[in-house]
VOFIBA-426863 format. One record per residue (C-alpha): residue in three letters; x, y, z. Coordinates in steps of 0.25 Angstrom, whole numbers, plus 5000, padded with zeros to 4 digits. Example, Ala and Ser with C-alpha at 12.3 -4.5 7.8 and 13.67 -1.06 7.14 Angstrom:
Ala504949825031/Ser505549965029/
END
This chain:
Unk532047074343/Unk531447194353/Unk530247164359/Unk529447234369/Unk528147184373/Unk527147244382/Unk526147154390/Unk525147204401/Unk524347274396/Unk522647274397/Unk521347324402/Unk521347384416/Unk520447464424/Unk520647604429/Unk521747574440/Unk522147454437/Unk523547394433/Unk524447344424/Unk525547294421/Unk526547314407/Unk527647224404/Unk528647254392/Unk529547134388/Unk530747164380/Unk531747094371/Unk532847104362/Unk533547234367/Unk534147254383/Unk532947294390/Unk533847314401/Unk534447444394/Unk533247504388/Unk532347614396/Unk530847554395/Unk529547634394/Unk528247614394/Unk527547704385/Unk525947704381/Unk524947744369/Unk523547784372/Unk522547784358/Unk522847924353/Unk523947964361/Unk525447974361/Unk526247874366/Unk526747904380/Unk527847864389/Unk527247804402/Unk528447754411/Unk529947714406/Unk531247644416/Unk532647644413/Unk533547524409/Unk533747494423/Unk532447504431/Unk532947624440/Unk532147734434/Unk530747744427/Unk529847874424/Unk528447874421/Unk527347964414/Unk526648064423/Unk525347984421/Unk525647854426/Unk526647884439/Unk526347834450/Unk525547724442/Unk526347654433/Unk527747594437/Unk528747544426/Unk529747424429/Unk530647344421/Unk531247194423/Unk532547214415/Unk532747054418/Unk531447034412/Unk531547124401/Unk530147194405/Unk529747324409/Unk528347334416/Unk527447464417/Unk526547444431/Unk525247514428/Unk524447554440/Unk523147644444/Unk522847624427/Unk521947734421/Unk521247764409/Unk522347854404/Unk523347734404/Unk522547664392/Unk523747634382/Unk524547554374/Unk525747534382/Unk527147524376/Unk528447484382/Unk529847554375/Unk531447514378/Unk532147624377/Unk533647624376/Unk534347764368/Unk533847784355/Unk533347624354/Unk531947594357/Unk530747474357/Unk529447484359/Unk528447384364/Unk527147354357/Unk526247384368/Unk525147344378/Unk523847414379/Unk523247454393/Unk521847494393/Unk521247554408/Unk519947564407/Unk518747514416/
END
């Protein structure tokens, strides 16, 4: 059975930090592309920050560069979103994806709230 489950999420000031974790199971996490994508009340969901299979490479939304760092622990099955500098605009449901060709899994989600 695919899982995905996010934890991490929270209540944080303005400029504040958090961390995500995504856990995965029952696929090879070390094949899929992971993402991490997020959902503000109202809006579209948006693609924040994904990393290949193997680590080497990750790109990020205009946004949240130079703020936000994505990782993964291939050993660990985990991908991890480093959230830095948080403001406002971040508030979100945040969602991780595994990625590999035309198969897809989505996580259930963790909320992040910035507010003061």
């Amino acid at each position: 059975q695919v899982q995905l489950v996010e934890s991490g999420g929270g209540l944080v000031q303005p400029g504040g930090s958090l961390r995500l974790s995504c856990v995965a199971s029952g696929f090879t996490f070390s094949s899929y592309v992971m993402s991490w994508y997020r959902q503000a009340p109202g809006k579209e969901r948006e693609l924040v920050a994904l990393i290949s299979s193997a680590g080497t490479r990750s790109n990020y939304t205009d946004s949240v560069k130079g703020r936000f760092t994505i990782s993964r622990d291939n050993a660990k099955n985990t991908v991890y979103l480093q959230m830095n500098s948080l403001k406002p605009e971040d508030t979100a449901m945040y969602y991780c994806k595994a990625t590999w060709g035309n198969s897809y899994y989505w996580g259930q989600g963790t909320q992040v709230t910035v507010s003061s």
